[in-house]
mmCIF file as Biopython writes it, N, C-alpha, C and O atoms, coordinates in Angstrom:
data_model
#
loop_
_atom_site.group_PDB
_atom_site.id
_atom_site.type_symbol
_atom_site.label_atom_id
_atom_site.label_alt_id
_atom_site.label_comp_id
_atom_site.label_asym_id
_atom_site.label_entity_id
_atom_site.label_seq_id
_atom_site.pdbx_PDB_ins_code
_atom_site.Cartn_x
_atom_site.Cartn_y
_atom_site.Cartn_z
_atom_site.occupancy
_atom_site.B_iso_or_equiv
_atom_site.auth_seq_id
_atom_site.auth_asym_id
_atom_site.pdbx_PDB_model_num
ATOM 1   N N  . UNK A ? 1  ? 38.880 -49.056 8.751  1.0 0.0 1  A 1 
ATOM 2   C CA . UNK A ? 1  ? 37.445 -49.184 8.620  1.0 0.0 1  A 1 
ATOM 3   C C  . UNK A ? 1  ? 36.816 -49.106 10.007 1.0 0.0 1  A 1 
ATOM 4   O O  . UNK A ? 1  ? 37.026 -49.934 10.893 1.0 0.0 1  A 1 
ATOM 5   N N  . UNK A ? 2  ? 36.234 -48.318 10.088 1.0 0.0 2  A 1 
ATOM 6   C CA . UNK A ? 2  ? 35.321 -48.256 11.293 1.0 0.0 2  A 1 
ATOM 7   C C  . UNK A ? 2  ? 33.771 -49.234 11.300 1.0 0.0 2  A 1 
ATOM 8   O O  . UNK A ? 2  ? 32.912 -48.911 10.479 1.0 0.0 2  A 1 
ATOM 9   N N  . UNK A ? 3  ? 33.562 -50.128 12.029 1.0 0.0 3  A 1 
ATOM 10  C CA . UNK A ? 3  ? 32.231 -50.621 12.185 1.0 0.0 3  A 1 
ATOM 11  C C  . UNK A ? 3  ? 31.427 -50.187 13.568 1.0 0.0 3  A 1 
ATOM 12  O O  . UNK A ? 3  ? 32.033 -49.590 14.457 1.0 0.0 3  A 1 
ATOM 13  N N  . UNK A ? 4  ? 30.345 -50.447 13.663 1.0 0.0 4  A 1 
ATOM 14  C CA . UNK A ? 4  ? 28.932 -49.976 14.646 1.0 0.0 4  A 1 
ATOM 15  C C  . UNK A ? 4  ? 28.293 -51.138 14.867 1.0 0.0 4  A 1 
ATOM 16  O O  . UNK A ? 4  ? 27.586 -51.487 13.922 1.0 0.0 4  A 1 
ATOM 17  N N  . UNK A ? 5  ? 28.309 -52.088 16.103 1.0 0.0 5  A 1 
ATOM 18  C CA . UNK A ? 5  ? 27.467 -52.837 15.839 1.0 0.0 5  A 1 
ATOM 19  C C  . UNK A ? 5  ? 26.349 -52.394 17.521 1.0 0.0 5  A 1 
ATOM 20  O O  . UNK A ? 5  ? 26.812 -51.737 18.454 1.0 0.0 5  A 1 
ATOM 21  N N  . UNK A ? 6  ? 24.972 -52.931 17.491 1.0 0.0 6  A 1 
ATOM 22  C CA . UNK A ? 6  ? 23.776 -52.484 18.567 1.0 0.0 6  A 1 
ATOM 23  C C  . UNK A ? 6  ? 24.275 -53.615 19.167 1.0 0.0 6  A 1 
ATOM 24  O O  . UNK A ? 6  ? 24.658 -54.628 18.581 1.0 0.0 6  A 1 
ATOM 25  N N  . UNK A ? 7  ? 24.253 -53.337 20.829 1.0 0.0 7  A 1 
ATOM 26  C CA . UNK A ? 7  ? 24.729 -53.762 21.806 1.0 0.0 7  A 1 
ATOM 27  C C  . UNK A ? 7  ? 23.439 -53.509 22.340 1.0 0.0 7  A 1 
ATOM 28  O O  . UNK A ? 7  ? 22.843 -52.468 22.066 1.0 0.0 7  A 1 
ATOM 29  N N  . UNK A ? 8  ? 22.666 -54.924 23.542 1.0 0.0 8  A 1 
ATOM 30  C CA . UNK A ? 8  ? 21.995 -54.849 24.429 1.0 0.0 8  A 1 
ATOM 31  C C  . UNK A ? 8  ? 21.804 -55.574 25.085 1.0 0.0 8  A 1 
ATOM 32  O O  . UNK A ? 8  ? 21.847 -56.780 24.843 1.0 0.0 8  A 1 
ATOM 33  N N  . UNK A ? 9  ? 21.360 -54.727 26.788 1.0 0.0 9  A 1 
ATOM 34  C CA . UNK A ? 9  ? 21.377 -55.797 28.151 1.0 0.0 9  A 1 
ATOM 35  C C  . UNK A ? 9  ? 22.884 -55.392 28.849 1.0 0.0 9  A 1 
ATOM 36  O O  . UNK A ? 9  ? 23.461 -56.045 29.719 1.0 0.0 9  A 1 
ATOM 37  N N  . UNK A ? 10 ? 23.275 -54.332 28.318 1.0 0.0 10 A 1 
ATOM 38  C CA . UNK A ? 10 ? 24.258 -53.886 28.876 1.0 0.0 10 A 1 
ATOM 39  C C  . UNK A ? 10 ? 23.691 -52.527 30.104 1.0 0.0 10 A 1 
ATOM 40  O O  . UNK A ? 10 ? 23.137 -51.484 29.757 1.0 0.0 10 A 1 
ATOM 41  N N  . UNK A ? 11 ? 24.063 -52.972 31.716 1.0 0.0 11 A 1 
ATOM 42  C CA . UNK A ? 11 ? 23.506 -52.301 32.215 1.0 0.0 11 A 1 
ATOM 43  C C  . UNK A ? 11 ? 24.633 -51.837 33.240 1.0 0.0 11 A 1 
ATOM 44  O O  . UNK A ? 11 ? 24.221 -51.379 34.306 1.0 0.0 11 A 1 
ATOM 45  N N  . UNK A ? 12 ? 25.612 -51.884 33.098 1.0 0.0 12 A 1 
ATOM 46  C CA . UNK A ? 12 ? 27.152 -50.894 34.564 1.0 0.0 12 A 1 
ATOM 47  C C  . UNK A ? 12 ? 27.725 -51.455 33.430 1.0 0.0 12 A 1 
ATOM 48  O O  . UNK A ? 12 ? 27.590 -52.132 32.411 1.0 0.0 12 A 1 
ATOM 49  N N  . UNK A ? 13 ? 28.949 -50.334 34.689 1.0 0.0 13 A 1 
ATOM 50  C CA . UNK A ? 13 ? 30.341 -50.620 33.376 1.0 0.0 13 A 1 
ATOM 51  C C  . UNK A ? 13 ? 31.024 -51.880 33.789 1.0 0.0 13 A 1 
ATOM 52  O O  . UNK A ? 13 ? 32.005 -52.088 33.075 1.0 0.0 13 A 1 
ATOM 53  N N  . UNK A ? 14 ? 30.853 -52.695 34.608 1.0 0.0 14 A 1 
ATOM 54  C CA . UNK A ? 14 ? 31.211 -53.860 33.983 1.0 0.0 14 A 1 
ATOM 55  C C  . UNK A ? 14 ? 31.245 -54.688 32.839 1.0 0.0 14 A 1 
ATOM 56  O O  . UNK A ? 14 ? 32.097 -55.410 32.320 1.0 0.0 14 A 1 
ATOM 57  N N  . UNK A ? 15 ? 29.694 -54.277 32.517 1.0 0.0 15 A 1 
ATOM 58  C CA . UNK A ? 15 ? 28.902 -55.055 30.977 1.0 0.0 15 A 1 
ATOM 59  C C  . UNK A ? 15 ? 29.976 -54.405 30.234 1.0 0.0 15 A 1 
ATOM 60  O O  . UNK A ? 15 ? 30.664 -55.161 29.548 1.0 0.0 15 A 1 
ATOM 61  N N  . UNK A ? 16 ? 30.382 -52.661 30.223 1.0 0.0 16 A 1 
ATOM 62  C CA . UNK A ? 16 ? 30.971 -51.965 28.773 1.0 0.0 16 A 1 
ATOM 63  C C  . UNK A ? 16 ? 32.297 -52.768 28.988 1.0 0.0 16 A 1 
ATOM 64  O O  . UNK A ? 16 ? 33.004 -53.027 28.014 1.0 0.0 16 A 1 
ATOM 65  N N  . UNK A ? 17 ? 32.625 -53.144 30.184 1.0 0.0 17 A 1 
ATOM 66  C CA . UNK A ? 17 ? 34.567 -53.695 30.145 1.0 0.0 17 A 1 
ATOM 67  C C  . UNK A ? 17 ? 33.883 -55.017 29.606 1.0 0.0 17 A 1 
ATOM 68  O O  . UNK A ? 17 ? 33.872 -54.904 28.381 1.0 0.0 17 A 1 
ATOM 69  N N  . UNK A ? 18 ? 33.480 -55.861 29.864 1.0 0.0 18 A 1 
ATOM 70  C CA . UNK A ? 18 ? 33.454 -57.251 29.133 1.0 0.0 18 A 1 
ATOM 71  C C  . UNK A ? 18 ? 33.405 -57.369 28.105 1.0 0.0 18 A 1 
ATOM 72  O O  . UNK A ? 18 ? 34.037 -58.238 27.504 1.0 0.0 18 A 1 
ATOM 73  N N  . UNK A ? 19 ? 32.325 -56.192 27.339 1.0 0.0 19 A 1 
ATOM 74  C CA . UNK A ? 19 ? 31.980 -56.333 25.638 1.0 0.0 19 A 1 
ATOM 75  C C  . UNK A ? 19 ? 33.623 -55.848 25.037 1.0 0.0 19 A 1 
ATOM 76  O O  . UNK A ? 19 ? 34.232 -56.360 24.097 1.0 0.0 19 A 1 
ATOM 77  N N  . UNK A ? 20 ? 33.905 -55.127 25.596 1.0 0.0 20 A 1 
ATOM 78  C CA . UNK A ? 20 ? 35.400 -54.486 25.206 1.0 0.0 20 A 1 
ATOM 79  C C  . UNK A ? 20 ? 36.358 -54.874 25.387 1.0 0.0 20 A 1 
ATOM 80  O O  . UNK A ? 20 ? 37.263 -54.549 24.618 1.0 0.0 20 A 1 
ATOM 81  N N  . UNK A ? 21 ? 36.571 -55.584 26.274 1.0 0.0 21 A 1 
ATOM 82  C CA . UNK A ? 21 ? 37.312 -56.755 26.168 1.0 0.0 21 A 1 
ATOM 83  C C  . UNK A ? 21 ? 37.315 -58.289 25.404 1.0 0.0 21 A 1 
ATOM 84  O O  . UNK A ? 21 ? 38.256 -59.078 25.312 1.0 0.0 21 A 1 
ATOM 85  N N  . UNK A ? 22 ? 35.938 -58.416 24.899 1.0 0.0 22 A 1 
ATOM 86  C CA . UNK A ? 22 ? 35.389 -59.577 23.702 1.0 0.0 22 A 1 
ATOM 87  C C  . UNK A ? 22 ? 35.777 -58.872 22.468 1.0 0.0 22 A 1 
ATOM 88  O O  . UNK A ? 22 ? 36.386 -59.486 21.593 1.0 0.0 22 A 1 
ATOM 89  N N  . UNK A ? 23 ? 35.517 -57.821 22.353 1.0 0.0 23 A 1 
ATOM 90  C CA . UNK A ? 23 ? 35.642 -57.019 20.988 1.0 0.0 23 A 1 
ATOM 91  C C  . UNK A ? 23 ? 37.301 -56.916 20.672 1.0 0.0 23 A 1 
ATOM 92  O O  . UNK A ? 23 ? 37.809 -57.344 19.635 1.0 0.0 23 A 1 
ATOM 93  N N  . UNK A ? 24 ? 37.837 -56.445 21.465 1.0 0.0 24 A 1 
ATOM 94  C CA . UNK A ? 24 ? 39.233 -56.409 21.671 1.0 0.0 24 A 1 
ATOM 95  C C  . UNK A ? 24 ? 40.079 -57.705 20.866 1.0 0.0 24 A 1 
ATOM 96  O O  . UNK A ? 24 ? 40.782 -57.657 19.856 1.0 0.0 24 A 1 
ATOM 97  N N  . UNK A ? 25 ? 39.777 -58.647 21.577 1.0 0.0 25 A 1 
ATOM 98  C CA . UNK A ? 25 ? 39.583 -60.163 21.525 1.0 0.0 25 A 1 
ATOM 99  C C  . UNK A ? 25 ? 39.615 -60.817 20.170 1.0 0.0 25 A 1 
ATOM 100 O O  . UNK A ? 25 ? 40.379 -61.776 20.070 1.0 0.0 25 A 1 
ATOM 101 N N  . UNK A ? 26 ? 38.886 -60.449 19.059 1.0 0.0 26 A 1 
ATOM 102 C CA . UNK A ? 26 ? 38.237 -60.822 18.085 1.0 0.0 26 A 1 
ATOM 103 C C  . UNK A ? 26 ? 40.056 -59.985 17.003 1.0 0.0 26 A 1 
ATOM 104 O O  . UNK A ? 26 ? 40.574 -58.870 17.080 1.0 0.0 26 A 1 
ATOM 105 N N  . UNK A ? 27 ? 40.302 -60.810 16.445 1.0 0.0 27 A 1 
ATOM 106 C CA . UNK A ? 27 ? 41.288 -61.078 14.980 1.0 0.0 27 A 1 
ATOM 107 C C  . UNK A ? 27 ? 40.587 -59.728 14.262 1.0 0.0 27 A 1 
ATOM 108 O O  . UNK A ? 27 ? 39.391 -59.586 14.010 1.0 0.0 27 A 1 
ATOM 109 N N  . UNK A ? 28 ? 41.897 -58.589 13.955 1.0 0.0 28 A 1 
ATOM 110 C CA . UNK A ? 28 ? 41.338 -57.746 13.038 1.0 0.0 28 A 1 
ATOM 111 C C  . UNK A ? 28 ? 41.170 -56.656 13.685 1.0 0.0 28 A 1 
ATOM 112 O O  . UNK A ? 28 ? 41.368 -55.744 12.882 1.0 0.0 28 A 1 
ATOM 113 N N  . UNK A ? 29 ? 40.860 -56.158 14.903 1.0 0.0 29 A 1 
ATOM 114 C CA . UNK A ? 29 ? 40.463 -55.223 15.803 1.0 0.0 29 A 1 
ATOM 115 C C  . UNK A ? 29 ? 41.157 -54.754 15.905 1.0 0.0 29 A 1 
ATOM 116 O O  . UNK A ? 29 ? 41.953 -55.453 16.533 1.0 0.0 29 A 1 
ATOM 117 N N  . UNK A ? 30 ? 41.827 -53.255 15.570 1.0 0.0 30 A 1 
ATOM 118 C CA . UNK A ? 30 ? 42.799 -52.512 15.696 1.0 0.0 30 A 1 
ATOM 119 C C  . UNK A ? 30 ? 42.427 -51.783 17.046 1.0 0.0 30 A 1 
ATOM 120 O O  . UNK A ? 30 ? 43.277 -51.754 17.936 1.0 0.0 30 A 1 
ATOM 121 N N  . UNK A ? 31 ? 41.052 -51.124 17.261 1.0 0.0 31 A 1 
ATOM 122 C CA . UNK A ? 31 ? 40.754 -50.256 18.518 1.0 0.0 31 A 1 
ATOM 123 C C  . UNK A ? 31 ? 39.530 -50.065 18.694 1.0 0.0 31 A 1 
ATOM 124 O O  . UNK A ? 31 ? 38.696 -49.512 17.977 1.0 0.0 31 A 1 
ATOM 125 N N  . UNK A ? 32 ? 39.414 -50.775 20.152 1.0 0.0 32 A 1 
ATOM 126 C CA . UNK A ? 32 ? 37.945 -50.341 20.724 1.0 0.0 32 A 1 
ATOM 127 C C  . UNK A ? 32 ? 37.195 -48.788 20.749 1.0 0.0 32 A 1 
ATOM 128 O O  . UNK A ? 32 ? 36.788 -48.280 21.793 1.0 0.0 32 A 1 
ATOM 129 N N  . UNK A ? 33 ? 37.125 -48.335 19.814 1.0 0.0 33 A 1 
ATOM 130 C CA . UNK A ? 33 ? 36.861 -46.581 19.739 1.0 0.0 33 A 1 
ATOM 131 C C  . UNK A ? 33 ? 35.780 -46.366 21.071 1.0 0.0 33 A 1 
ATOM 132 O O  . UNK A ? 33 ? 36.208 -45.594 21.929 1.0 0.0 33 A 1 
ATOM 133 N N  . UNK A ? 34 ? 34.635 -46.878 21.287 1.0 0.0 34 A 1 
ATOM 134 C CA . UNK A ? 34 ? 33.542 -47.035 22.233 1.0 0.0 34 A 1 
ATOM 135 C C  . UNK A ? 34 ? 32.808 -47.850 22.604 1.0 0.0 34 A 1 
ATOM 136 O O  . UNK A ? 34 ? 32.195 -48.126 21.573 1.0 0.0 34 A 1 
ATOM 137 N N  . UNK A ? 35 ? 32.381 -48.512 23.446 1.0 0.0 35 A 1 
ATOM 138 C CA . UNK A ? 35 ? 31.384 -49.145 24.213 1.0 0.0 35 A 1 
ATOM 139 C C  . UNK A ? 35 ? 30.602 -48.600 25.329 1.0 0.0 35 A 1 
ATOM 140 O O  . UNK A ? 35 ? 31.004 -48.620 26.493 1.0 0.0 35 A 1 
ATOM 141 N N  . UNK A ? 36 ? 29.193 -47.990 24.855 1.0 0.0 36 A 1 
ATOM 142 C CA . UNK A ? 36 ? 28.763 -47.271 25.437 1.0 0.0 36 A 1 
ATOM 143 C C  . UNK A ? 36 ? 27.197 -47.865 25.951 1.0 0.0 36 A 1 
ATOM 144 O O  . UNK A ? 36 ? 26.386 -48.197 25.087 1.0 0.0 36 A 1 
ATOM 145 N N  . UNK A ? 37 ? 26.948 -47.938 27.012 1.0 0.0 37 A 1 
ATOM 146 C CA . UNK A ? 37 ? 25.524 -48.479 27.407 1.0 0.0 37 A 1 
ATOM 147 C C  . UNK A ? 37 ? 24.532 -47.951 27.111 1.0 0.0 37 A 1 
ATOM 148 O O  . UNK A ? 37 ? 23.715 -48.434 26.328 1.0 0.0 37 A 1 
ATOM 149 N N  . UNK A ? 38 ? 24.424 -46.889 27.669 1.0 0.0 38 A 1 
ATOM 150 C CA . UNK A ? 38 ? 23.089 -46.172 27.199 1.0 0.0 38 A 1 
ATOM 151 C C  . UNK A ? 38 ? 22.803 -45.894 26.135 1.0 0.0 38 A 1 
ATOM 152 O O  . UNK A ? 38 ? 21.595 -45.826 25.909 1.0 0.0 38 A 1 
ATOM 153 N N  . UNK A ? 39 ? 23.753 -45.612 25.018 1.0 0.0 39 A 1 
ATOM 154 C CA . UNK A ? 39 ? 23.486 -45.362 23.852 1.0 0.0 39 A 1 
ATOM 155 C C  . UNK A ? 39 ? 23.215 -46.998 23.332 1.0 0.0 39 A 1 
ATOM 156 O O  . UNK A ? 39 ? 22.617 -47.134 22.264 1.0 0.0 39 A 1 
ATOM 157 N N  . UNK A ? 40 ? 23.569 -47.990 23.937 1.0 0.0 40 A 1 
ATOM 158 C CA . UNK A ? 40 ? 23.779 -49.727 23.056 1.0 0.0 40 A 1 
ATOM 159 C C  . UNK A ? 40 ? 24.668 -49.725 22.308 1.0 0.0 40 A 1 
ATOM 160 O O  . UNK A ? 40 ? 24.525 -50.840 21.805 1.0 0.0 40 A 1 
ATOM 161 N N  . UNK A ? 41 ? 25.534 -49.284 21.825 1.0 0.0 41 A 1 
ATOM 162 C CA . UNK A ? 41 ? 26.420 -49.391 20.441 1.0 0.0 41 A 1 
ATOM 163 C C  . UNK A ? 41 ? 27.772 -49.482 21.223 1.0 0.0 41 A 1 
ATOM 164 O O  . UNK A ? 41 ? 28.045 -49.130 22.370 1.0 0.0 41 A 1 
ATOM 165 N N  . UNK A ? 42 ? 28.653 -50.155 20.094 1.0 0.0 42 A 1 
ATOM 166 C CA . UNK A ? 42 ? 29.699 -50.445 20.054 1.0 0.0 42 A 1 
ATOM 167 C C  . UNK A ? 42 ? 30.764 -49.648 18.726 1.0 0.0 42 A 1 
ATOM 168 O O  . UNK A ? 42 ? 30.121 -49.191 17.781 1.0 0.0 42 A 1 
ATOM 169 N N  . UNK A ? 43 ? 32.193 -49.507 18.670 1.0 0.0 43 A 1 
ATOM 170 C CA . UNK A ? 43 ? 32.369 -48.768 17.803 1.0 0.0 43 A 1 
ATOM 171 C C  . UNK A ? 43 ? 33.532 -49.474 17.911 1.0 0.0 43 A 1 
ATOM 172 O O  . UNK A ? 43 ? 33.926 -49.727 19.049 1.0 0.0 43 A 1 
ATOM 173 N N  . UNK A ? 44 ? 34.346 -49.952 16.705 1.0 0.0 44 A 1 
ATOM 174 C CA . UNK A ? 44 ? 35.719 -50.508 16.387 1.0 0.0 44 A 1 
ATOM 175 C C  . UNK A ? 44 ? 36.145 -50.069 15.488 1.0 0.0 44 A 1 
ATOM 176 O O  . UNK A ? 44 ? 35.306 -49.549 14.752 1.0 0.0 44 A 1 
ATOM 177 N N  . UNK A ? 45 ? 37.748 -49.999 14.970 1.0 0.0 45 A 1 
ATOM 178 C CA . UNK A ? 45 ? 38.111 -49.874 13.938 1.0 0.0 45 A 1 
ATOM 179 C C  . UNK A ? 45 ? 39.235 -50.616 13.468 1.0 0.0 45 A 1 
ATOM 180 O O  . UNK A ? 45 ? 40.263 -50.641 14.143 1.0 0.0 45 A 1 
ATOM 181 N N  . UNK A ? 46 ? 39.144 -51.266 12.305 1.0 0.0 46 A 1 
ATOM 182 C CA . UNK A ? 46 ? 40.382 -52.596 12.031 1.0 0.0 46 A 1 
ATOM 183 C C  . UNK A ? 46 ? 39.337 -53.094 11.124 1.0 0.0 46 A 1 
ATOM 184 O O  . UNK A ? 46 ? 38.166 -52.751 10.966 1.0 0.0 46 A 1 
ATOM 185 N N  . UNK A ? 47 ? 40.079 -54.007 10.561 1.0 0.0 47 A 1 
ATOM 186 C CA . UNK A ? 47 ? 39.409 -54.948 9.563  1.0 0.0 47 A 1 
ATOM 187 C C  . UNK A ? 47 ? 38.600 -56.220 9.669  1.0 0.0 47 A 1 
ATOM 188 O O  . UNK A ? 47 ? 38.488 -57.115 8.832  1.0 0.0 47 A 1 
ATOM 189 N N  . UNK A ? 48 ? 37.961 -56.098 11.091 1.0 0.0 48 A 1 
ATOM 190 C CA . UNK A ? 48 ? 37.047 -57.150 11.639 1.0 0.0 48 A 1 
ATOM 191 C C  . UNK A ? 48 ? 35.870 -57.600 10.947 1.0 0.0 48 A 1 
ATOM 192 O O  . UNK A ? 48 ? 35.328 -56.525 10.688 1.0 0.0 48 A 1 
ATOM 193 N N  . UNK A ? 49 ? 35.401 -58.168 10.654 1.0 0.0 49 A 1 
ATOM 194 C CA . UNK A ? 49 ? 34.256 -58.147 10.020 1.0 0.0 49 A 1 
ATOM 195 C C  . UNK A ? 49 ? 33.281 -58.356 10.773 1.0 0.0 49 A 1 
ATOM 196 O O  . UNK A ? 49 ? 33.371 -59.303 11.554 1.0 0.0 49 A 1 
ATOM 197 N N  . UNK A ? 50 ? 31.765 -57.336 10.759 1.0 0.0 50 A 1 
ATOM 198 C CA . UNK A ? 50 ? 30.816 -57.092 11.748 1.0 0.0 50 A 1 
ATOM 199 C C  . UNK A ? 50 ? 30.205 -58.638 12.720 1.0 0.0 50 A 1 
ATOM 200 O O  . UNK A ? 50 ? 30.052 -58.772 13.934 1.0 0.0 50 A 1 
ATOM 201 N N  . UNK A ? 51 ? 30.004 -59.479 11.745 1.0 0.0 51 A 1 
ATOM 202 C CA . UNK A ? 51 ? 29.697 -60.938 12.026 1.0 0.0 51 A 1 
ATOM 203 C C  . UNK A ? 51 ? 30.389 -60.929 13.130 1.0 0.0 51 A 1 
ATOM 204 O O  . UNK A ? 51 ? 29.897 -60.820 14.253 1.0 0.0 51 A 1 
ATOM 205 N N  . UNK A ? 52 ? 31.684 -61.053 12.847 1.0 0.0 52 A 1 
ATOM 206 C CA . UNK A ? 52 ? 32.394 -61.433 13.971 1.0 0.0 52 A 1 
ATOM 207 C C  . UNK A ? 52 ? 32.692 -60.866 15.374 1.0 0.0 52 A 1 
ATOM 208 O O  . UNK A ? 52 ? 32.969 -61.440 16.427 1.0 0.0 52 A 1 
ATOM 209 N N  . UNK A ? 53 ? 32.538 -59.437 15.035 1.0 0.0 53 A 1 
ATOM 210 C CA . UNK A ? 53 ? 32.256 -59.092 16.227 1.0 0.0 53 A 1 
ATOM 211 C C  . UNK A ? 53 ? 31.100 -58.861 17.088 1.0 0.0 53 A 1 
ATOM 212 O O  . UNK A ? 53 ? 31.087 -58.639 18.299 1.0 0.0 53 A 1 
ATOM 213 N N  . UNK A ? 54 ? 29.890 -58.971 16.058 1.0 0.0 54 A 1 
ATOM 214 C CA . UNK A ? 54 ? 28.505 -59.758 16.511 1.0 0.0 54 A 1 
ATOM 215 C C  . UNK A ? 54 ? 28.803 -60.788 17.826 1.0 0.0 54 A 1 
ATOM 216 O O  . UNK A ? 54 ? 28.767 -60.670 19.051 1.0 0.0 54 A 1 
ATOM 217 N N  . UNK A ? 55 ? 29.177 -62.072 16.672 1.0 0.0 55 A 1 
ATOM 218 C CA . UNK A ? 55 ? 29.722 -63.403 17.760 1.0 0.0 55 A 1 
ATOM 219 C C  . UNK A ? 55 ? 29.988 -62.968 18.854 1.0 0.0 55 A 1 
ATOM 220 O O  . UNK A ? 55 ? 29.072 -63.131 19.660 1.0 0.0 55 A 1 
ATOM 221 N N  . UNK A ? 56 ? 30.873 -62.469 19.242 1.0 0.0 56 A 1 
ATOM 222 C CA . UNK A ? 56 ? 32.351 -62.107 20.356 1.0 0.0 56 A 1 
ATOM 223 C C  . UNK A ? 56 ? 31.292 -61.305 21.065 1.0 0.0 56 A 1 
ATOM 224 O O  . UNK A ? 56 ? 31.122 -61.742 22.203 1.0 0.0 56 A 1 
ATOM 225 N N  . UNK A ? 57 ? 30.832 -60.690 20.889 1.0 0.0 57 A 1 
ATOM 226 C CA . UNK A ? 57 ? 29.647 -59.911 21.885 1.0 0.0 57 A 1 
ATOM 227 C C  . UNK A ? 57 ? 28.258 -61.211 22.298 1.0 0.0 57 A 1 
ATOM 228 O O  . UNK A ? 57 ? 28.067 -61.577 23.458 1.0 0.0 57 A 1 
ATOM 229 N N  . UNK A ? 58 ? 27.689 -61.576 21.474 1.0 0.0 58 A 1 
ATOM 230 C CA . UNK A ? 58 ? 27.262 -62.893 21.511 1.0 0.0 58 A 1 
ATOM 231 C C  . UNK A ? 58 ? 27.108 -63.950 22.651 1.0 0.0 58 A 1 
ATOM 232 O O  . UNK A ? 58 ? 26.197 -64.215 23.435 1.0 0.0 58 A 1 
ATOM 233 N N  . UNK A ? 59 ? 28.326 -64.437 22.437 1.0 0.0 59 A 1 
ATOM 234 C CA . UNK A ? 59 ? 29.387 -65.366 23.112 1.0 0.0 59 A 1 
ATOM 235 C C  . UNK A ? 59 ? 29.581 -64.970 24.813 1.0 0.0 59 A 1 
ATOM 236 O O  . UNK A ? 59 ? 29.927 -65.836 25.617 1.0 0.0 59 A 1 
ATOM 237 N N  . UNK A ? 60 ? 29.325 -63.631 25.196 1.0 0.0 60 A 1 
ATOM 238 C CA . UNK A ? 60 ? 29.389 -63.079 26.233 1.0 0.0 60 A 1 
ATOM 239 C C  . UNK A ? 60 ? 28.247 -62.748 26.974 1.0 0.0 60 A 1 
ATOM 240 O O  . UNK A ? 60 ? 28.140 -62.003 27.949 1.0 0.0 60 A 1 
ATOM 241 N N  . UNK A ? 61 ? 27.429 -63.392 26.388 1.0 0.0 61 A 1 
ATOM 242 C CA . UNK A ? 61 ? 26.083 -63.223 27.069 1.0 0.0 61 A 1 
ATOM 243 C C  . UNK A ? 61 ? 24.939 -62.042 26.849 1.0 0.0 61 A 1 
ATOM 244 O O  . UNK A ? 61 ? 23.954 -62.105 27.583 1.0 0.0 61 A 1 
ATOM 245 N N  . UNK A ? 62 ? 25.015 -60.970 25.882 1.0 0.0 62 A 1 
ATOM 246 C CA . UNK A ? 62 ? 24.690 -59.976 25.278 1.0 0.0 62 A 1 
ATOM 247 C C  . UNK A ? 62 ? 24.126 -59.908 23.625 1.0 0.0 62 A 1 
ATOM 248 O O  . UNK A ? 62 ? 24.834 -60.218 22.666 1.0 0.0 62 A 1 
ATOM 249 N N  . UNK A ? 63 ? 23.186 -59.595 23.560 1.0 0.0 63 A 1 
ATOM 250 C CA . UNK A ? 63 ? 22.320 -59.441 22.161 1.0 0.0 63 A 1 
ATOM 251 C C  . UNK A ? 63 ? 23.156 -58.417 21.510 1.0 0.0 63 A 1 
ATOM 252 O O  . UNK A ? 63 ? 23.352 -57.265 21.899 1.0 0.0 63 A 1 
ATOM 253 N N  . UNK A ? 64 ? 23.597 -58.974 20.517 1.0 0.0 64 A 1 
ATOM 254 C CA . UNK A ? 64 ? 24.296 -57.885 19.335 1.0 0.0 64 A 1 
ATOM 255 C C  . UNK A ? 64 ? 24.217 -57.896 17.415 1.0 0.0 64 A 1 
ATOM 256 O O  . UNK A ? 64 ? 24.563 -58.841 16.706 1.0 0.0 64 A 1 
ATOM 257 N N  . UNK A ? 65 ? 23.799 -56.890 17.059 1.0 0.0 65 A 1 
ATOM 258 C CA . UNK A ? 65 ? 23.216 -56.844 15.631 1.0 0.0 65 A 1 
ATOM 259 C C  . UNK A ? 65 ? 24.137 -55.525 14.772 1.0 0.0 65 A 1 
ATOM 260 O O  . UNK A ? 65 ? 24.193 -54.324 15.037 1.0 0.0 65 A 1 
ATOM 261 N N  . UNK A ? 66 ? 24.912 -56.461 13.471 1.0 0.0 66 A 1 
ATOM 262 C CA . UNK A ? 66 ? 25.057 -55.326 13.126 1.0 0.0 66 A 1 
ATOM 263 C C  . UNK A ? 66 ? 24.805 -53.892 12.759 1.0 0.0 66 A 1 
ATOM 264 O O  . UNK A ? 66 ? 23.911 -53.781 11.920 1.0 0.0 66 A 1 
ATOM 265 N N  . UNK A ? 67 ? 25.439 -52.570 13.223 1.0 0.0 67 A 1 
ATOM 266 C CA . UNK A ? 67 ? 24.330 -51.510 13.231 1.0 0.0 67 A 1 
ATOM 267 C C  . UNK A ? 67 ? 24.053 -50.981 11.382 1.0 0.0 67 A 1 
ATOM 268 O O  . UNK A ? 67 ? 24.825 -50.848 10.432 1.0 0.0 67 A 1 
ATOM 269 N N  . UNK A ? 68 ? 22.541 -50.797 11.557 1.0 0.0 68 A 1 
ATOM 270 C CA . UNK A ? 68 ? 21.868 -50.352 9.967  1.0 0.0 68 A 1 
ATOM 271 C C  . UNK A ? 68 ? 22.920 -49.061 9.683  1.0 0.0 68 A 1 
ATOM 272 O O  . UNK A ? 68 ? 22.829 -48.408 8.644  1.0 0.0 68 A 1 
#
């Protein structure tokens, strides 16, 4: 299963290694497919459920909503 969740306040690639490394992080996450700034989005695939990787982005200091 692939999920999308909107990532923002992400501004160098430090921000994309931290969220990707939180995302990573999170039970269920088979593979960080993308974390991309400029676009805001995030892209995983595994059986995570969006919530949770909401949180885990969250938790790191970054506004995150699952994507519509």
């Amino acid at each position: 299963m692939t999920t999308r969740i909107t990532v923002r306040g992400m501004t160098c690639g430090h921000c994309e290694a931290t969220v990707t490394k939180a995302l990573a992080a999170v039970p269920g996450v088979a593979r960080v497919v993308k974390v991309d700034r400029k676009a805001g989005e995030a892209v995983v695939e595994g059986e995570a459920k969006a919530a949770a990787l909401v949180a885990a982005v969250v938790e790191t200091g970054y506004e995150a909503e699952a994507a519509a």
